[in-house]
DOZA-511592 format. One record per residue (C-alpha): residue number from 0; residue in one letter; chain; x, y, z. Coordinates in nm, 3 decimals. Example, Ala and Ser with C-alpha at 12.3 -4.5 7.8 and 13.67 -1.06 7.14 Angstrom:
(pt 0, A, A, (1.230, -0.450, 0.780))
(pt 1, S, A, (1.367, -0.106, 0.714))
END
This chain:
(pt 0, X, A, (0.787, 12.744, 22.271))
(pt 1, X, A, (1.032, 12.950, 22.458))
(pt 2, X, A, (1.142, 13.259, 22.279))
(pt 3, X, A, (1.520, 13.285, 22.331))
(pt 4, X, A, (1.666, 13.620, 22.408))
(pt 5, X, A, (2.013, 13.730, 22.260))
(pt 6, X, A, (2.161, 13.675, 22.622))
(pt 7, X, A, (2.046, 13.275, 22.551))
(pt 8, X, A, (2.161, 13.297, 22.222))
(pt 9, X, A, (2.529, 13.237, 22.387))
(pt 10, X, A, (2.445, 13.049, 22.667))
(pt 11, X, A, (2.661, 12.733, 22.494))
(pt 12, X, A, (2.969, 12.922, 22.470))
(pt 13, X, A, (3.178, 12.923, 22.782))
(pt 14, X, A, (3.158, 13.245, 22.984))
(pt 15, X, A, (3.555, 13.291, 23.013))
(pt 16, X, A, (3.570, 13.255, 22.664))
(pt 17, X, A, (3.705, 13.549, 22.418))
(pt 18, X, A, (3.378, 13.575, 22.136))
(pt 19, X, A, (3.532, 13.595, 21.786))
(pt 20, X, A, (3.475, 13.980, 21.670))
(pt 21, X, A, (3.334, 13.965, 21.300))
(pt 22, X, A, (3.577, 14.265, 21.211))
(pt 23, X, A, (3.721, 14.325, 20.839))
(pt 24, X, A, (4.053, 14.121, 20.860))
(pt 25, X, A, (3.836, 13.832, 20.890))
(pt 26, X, A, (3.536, 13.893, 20.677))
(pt 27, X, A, (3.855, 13.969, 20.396))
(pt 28, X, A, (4.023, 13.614, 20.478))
(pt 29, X, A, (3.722, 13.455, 20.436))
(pt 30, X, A, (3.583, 13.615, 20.087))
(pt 31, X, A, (3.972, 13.549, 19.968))
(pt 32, X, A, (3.900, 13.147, 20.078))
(pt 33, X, A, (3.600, 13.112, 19.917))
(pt 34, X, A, (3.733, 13.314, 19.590))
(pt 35, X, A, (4.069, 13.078, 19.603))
(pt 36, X, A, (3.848, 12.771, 19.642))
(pt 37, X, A, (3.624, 12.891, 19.346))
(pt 38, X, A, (3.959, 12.975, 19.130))
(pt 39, X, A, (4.110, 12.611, 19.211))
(pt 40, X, A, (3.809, 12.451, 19.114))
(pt 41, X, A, (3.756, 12.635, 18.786))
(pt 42, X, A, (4.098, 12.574, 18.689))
(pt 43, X, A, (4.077, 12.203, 18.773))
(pt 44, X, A, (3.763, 12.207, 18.571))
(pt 45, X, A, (3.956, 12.393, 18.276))
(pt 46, X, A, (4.246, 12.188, 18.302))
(pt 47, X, A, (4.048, 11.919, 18.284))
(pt 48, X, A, (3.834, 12.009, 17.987))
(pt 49, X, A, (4.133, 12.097, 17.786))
(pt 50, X, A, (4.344, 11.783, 17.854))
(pt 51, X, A, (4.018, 11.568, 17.767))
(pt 52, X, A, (3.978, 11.804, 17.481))
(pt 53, X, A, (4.338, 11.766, 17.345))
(pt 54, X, A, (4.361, 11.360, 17.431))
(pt 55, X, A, (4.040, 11.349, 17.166))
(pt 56, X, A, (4.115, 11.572, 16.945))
(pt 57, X, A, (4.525, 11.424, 16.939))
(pt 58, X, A, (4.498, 11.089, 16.969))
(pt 59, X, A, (4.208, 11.096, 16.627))
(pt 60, X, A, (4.370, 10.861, 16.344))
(pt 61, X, A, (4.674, 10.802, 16.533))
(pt 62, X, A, (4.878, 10.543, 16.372))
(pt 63, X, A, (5.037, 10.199, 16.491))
(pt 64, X, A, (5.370, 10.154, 16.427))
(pt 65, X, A, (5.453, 9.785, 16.285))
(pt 66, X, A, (5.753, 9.658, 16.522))
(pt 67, X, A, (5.793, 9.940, 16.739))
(pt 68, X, A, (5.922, 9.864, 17.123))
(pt 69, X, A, (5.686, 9.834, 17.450))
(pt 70, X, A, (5.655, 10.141, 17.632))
(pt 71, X, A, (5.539, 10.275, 17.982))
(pt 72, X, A, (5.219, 10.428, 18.032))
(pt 73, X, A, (5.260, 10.829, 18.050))
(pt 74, X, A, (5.261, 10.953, 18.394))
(pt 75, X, A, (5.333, 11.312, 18.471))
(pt 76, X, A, (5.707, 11.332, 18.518))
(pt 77, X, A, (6.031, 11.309, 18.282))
(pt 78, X, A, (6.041, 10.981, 18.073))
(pt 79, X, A, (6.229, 10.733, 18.208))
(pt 80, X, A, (6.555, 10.653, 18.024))
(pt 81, X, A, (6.664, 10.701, 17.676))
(pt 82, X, A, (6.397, 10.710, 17.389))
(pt 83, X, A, (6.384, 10.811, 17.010))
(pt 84, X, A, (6.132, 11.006, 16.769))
(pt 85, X, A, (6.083, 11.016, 16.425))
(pt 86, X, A, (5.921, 11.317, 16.272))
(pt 87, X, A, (5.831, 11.393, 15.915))
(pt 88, X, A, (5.716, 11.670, 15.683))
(pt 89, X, A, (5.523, 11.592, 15.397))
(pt 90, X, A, (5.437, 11.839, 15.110))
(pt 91, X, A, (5.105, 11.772, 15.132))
(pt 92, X, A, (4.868, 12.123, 15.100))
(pt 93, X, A, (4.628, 12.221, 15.323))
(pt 94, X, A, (4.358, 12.508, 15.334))
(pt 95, X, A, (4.621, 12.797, 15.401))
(pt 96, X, A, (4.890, 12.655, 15.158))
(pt 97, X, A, (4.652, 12.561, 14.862))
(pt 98, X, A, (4.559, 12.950, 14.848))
(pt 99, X, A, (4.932, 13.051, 14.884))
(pt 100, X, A, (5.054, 12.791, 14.681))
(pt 101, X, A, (4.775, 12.750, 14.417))
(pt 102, X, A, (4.995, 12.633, 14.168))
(pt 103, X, A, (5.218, 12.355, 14.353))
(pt 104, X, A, (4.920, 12.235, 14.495))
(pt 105, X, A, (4.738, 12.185, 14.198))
(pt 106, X, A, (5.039, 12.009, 13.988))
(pt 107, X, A, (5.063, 11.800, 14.255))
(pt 108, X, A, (5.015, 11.408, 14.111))
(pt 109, X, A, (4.829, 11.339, 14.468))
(pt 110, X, A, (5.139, 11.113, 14.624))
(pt 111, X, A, (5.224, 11.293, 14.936))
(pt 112, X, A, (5.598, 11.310, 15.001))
(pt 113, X, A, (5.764, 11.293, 15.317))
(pt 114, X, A, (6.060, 11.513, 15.194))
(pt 115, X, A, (6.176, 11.626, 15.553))
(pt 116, X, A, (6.275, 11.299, 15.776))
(pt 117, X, A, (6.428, 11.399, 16.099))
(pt 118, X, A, (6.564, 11.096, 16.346))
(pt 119, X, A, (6.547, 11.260, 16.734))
(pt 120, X, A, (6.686, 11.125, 16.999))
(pt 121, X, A, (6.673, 11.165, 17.362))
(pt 122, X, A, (6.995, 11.022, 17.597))
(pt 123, X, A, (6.901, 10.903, 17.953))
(pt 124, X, A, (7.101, 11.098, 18.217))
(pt 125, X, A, (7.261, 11.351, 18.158))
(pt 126, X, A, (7.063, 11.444, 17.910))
(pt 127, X, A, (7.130, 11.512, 17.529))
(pt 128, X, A, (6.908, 11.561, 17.222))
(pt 129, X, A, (7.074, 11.452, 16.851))
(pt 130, X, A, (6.831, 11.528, 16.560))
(pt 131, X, A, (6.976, 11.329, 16.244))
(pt 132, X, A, (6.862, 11.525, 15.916))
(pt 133, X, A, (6.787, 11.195, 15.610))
(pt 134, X, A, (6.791, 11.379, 15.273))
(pt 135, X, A, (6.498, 11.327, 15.085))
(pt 136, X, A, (6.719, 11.210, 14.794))
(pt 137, X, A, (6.858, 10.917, 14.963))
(pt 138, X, A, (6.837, 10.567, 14.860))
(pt 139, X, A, (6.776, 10.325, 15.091))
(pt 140, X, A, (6.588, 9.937, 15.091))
(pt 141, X, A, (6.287, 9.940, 15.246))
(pt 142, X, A, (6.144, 9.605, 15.432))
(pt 143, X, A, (5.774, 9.444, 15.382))
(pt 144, X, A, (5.555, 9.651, 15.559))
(pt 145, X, A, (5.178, 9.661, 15.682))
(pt 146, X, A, (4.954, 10.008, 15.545))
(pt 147, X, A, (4.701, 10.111, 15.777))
(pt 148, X, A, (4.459, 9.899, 15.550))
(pt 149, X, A, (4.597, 9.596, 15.674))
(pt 150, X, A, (4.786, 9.510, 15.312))
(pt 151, X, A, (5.116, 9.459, 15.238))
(pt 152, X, A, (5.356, 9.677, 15.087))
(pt 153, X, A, (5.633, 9.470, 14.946))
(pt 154, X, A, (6.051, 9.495, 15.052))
(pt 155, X, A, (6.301, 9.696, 14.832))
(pt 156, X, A, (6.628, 9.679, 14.734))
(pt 157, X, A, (6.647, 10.078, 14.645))
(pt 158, X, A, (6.401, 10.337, 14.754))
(pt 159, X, A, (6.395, 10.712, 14.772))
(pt 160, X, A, (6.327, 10.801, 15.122))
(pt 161, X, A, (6.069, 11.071, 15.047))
(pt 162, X, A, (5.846, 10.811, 14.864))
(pt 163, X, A, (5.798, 10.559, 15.174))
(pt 164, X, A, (5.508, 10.760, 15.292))
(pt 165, X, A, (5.328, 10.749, 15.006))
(pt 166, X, A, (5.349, 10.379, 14.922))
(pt 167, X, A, (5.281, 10.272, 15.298))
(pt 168, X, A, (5.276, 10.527, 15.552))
(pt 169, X, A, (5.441, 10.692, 15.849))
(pt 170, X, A, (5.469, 10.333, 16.004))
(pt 171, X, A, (5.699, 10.199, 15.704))
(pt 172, X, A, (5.936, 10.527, 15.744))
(pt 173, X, A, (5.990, 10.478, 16.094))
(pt 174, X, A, (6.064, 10.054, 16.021))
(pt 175, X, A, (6.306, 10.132, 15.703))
(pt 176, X, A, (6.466, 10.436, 15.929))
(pt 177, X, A, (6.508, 10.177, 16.186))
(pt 178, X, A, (6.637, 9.931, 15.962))
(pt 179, X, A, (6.855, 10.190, 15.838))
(pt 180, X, A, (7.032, 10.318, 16.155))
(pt 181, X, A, (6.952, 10.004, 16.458))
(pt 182, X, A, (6.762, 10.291, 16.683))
(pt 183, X, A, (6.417, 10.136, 16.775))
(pt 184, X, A, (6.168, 10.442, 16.705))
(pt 185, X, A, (5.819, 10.382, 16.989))
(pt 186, X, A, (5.730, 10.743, 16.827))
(pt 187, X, A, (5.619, 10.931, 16.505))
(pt 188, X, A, (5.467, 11.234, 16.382))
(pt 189, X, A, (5.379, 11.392, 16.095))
(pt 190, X, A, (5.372, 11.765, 15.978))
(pt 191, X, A, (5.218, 11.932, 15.669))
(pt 192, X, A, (5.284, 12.284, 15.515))
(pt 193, X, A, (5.030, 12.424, 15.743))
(pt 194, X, A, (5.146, 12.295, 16.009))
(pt 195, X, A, (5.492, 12.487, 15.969))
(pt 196, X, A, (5.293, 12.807, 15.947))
(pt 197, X, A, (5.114, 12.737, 16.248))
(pt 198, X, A, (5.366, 12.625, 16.451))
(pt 199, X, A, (5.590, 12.904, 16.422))
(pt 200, X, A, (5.269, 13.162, 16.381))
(pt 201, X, A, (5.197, 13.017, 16.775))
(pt 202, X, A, (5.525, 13.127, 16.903))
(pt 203, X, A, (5.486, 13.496, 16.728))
(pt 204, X, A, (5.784, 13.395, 16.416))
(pt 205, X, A, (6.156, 13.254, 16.433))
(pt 206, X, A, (6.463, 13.508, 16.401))
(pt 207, X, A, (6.649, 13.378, 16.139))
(pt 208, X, A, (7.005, 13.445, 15.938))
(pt 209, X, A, (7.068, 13.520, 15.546))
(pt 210, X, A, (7.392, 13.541, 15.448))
(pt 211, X, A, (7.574, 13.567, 15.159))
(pt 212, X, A, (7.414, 13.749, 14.851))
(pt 213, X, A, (7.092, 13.741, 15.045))
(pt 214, X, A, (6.799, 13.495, 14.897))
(pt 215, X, A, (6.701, 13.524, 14.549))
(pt 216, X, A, (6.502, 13.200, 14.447))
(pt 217, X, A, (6.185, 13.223, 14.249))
(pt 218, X, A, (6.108, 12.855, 14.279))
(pt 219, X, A, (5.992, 12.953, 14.636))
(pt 220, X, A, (5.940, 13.342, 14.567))
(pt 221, X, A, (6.189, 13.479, 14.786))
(pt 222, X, A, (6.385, 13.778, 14.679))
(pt 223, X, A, (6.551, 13.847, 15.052))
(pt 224, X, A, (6.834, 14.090, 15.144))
(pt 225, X, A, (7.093, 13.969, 15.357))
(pt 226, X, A, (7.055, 14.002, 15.741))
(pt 227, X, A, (6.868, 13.903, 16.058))
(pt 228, X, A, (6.495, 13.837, 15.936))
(pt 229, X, A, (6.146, 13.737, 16.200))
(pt 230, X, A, (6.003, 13.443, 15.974))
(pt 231, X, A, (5.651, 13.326, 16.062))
(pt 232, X, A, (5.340, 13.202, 15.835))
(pt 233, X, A, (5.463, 13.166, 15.466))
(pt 234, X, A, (5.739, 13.285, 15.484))
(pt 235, X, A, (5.880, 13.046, 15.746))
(pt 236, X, A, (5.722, 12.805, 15.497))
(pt 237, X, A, (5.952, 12.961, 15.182))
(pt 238, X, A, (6.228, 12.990, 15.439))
(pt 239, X, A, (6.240, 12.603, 15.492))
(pt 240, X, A, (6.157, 12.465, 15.140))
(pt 241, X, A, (6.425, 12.684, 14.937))
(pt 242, X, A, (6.686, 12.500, 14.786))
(pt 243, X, A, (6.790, 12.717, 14.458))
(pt 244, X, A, (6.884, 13.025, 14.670))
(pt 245, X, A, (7.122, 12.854, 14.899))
(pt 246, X, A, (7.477, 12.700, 14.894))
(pt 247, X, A, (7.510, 12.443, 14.563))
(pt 248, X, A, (7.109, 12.437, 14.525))
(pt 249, X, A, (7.132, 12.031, 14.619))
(pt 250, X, A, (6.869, 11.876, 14.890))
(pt 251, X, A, (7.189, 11.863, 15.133))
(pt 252, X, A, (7.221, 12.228, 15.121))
(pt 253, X, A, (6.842, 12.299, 15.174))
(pt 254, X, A, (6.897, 12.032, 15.477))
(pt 255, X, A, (7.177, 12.277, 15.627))
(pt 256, X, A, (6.975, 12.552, 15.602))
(pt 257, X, A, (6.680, 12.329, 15.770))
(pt 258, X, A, (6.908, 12.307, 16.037))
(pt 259, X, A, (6.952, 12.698, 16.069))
(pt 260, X, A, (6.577, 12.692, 16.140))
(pt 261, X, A, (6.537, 12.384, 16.360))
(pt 262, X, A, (6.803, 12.523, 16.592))
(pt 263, X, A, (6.681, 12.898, 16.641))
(pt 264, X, A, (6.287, 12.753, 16.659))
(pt 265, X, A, (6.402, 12.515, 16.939))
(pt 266, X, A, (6.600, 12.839, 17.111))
(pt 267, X, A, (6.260, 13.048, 17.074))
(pt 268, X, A, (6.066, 12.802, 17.228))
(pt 269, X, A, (6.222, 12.736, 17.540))
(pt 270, X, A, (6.331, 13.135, 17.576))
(pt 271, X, A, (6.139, 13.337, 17.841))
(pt 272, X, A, (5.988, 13.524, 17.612))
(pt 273, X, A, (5.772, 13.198, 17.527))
(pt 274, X, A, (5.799, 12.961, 17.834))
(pt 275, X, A, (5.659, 13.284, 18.076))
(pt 276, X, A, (5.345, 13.364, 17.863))
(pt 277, X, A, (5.027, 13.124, 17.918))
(pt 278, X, A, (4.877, 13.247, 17.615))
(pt 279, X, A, (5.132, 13.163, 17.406))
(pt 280, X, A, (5.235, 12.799, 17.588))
(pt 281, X, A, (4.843, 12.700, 17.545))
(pt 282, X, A, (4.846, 12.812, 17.175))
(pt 283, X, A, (5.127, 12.625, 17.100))
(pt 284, X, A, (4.971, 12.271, 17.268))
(pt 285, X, A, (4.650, 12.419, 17.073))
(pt 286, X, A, (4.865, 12.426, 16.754))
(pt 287, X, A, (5.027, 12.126, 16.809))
(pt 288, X, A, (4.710, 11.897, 16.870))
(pt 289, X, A, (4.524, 12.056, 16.541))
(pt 290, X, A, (4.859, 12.013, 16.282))
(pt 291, X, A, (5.042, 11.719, 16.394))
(pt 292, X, A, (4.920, 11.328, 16.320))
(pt 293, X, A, (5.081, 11.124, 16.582))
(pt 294, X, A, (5.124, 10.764, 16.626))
(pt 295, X, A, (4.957, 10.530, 16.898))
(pt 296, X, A, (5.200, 10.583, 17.159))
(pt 297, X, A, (5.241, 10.961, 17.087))
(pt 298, X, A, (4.845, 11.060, 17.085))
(pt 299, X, A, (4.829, 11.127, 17.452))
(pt 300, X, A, (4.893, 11.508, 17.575))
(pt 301, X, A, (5.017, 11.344, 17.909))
(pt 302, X, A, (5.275, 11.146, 17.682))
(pt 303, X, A, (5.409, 11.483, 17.522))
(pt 304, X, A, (5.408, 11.664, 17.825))
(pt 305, X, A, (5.629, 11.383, 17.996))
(pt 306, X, A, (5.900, 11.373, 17.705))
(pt 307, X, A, (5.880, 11.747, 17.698))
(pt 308, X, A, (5.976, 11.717, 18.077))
(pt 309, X, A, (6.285, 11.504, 17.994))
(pt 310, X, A, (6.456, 11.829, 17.786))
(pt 311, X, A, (6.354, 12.105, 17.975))
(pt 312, X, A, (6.678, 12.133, 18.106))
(pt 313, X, A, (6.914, 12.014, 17.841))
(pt 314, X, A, (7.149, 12.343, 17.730))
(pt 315, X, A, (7.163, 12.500, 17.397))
(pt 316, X, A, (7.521, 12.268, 17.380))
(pt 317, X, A, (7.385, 11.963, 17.362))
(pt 318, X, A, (7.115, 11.995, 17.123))
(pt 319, X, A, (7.303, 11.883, 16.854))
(pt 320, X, A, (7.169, 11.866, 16.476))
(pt 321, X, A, (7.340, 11.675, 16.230))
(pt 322, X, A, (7.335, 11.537, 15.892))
(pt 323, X, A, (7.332, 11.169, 15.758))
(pt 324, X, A, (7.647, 11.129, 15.564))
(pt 325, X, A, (7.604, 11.021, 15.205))
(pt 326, X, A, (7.777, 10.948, 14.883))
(pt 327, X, A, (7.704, 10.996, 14.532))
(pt 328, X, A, (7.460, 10.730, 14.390))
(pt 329, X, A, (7.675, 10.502, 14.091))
(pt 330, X, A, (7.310, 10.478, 13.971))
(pt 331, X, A, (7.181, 10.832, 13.937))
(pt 332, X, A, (7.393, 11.108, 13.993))
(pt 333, X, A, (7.093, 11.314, 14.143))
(pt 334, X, A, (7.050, 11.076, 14.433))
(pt 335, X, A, (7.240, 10.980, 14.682))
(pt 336, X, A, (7.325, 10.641, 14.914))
(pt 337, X, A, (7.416, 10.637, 15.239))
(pt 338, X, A, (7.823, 10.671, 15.357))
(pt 339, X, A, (7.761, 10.347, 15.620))
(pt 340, X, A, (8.074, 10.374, 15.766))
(pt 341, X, A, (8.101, 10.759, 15.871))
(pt 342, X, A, (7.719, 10.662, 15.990))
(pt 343, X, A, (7.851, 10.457, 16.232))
(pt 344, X, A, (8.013, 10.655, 16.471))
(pt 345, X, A, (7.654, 10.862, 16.525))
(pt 346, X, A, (7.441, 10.467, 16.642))
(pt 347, X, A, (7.775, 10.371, 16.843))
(pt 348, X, A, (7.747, 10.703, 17.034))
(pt 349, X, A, (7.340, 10.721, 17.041))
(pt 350, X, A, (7.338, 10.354, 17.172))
(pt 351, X, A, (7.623, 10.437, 17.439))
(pt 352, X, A, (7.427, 10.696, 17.534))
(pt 353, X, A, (7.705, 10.929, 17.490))
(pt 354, X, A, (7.706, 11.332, 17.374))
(pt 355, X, A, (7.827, 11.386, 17.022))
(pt 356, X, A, (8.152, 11.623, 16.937))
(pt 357, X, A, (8.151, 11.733, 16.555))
(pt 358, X, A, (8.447, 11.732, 16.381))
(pt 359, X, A, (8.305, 11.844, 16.032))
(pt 360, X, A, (8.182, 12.132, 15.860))
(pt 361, X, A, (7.838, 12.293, 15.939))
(pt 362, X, A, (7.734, 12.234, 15.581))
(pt 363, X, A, (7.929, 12.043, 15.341))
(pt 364, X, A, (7.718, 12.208, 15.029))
(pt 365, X, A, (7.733, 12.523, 15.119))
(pt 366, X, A, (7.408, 12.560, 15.264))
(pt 367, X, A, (7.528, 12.788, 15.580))
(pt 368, X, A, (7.793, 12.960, 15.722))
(pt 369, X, A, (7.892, 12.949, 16.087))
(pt 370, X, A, (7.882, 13.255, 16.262))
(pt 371, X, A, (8.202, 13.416, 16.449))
(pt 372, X, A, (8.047, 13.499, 16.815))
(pt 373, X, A, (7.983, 13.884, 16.915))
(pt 374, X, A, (8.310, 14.029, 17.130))
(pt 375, X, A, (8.242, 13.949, 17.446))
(pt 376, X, A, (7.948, 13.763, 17.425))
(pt 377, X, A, (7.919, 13.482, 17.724))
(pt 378, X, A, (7.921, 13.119, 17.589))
(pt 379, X, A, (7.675, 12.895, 17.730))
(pt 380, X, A, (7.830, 12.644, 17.954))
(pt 381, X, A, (7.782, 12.278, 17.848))
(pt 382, X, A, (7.605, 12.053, 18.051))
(pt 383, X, A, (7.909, 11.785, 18.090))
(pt 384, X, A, (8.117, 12.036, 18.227))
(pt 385, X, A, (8.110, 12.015, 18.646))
(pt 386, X, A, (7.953, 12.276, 18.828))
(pt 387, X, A, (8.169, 12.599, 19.023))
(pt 388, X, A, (8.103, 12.516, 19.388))
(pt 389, X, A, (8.332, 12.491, 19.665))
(pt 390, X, A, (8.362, 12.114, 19.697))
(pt 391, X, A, (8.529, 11.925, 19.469))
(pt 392, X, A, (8.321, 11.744, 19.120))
(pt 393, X, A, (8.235, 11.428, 19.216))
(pt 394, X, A, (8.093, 11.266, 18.885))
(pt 395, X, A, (8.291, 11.337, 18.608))
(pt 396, X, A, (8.192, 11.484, 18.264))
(pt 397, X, A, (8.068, 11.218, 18.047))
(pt 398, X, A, (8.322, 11.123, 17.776))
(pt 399, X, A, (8.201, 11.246, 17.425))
(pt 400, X, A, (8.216, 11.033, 17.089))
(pt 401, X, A, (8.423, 11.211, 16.825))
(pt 402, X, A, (8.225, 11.169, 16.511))
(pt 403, X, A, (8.352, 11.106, 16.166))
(pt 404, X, A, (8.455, 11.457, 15.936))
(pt 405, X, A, (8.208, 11.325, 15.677))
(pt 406, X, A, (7.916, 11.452, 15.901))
(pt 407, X, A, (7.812, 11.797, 15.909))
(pt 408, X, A, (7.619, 11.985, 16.173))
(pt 409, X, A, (7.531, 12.204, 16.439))
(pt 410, X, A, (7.443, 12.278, 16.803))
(pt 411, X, A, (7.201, 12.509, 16.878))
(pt 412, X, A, (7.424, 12.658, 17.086))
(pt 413, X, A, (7.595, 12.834, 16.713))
(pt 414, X, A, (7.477, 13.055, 16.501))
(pt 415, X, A, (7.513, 12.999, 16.134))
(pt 416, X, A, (7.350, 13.207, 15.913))
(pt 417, X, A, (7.200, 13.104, 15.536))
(pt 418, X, A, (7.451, 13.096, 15.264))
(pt 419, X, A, (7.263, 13.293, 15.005))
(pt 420, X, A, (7.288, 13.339, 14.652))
(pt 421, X, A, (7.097, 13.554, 14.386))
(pt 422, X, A, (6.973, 13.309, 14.154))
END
């Protein structure tokens, strides 16, 4: 064997040729390629884990929902075209609440209520978000439904809302709502007590507004002053269930001050101060995934990211959060059946696709009180008006459907604060 000297070493290399110098520059560039390629491949590797982790964990007991439309499989990108989501709270207890709440849990009869019912919808382009608020004291007929045992729960004339849930499940709220209103629902989900603590626990507590007297209702154990006040855990919880400390103490009032809530979470949630953290974006999907039940269509993390992506961009003015109009029940002055005809002018406009202007009242019981806007503070501008550039608008803003004076409401874009009372 012939021993090769250094000089033979580099006898392939041409002899006009520059030899690369091994100098720090390039020994850098190369550490910072491998460490990049190491990085890439761990996050792929987390990302991976976590969606497979989520997509199992999610999509457990997911629910069919008897009637509901075809949809496209999820893909990665904004959902195409308009689409509508029905999401309910039920009173049921979990760990956290059945030590908070020892009492109400325990006098519970074991029916689980849906008492909050909340109809969202999502406009194709441009988009728009309308969240319709169904007391849990309304009346409504129900139609023959499948339970997730496979029998039969049978039609109603007259049913309280809040006790569809119990008698046939998530599936049978989002038919009768569908009866109710003619907006085909392909999605559901379903939140507990703890799952309001959790939620708003993930996104470090909601700012909210009492008004008024301030908060004074021992039914829910709130004795509040009035003023700006950072909700979170229970007392988010207390914050969302009283109905005795605010405006005529009816389930329309609590609804109003629901609203409040709904509309300042939402803000919180897309604000920098949640959006830019990592931590606090991953705890939320974490949250999300471990305290919401979702139906079929709903239990994929792609799915949620994809209708997330469709109202990323919608402005505080057209997130718009109204209340089903209703009339006193002849039967039982403590209920209430629905006002058909003010209803109307909310399907015509959510099936035109058209943004909503209110006409009414923020609460019509009192429940909150709309905030005048701080001196000088900038308005957001809404999304239909045309952009300030140089050349003229060429689409014009989409016309808006004036709804009836019988609904009441918000945008998120206001600020109403809780119309408390010492009680």
């Amino acid at each position: 064997m012939v021993r090769r000297s250094p000089d033979n070493d580099r006898s392939t290399v041409a002899r006009h040729a520059t030899l690369p110098s091994p100098g720090p520059a390039r020994g850098f560039l190369k550490i910072a390629g491998i460490t990049l390629g190491v990085v890439l491949v761990a996050a792929i590797a987390v990302a991976a884990f976590v969606v497979t982790d989520y997509f199992n964990r999610f999509n457990e007991g997911a629910v069919s929902l008897e009637g509901a439309p075809e949809v496209e499989p999820p893909s990665i990108s904004a959902y195409p075209g308009e689409f509508s989501m029905l999401i309910i709270g039920t009173d049921e207890c979990g760990e956290v609440s059945t030590g908070l709440l020892a009492a109400r849990c325990s006098e519970a009869d074991g029916g689980i209520l849906n008492d909050v019912n909340l109809l969202v919808h999502v406009s194709a382009e441009p988009r728009n978000v309308t969240v319709v608020s169904l007391p849990r004291d309304l009346m409504i007929p129900t139609p023959e439904c499948t339970r997730e045992d496979g029998s039969v729960a049978s039609e109603t004339s007259k049913t309280q809302i809040n006790s569809i849930y119990q008698n046939a499940g998530m599936s049978c709220v989002a038919k009768s709502v569908t009866e109710l209103t003619g907006i085909e629902i392909p999605f559901a989900a379903k939140i507990d007590f703890d799952g309001v603590m959790e939620v708003t626990d993930a996104i470090g507590g909601v700012e909210v507004c009492i008004g008024g007297e301030g908060i004074r209702d021992e039914h829910t154990s709130i004795d509040w002053e009035p003023g700006l006040r950072t909700v979170s855990g229970y007392e988010a919880l207390q914050f969302i269930r009283t109905r005795h400390g605010v405006g005529d103490e009816s389930d329309m009032a609590r609804v109003s001050n629901q609203q409040q809530y709904m509309s300042r979470l939402v803000k919180k949630i897309m604000s920098d101060e949640v959006l830019s953290d990592p931590g606090k974006v991953l705890g939320l999907a974490d949250t999300i995934v471990d305290n919401i039940d979702p139906s079929d269509e709903l239990g994929n993390p792609i799915r949620l990211a994809q209708l997330a992506l469709s109202i990323k961009d919608v402005p505080f003015s057209e997130f718009v959060f109204l209340q089903y109009p209703v009339l006193t029940d002849p039967d039982d002055t403590n209920r209430v059946v629905p006002n058909r005809d003010a209803a109307a002018s909310i399907w015509d406009a959510l099936k035109a696709g058209q943004p909503v202007q209110l006409t009414g009242n923020v609460s019509n019981n009192g429940g909150v009180e709309l905030m005048e806007p701080a001196p000088g503070a900038d308005a957001e501008v809404p999304a239909t008006n045309p952009p300030a550039t140089d050349s003229p608008a060429t689409d014009a803003p989409a016309p808006r459907a004036t709804l009836d004076s019988a609904i009441s409401g918000q945008t998120a874009e206001q600020e109403t604060c809780a119309n408390g009372k010492q009680r």
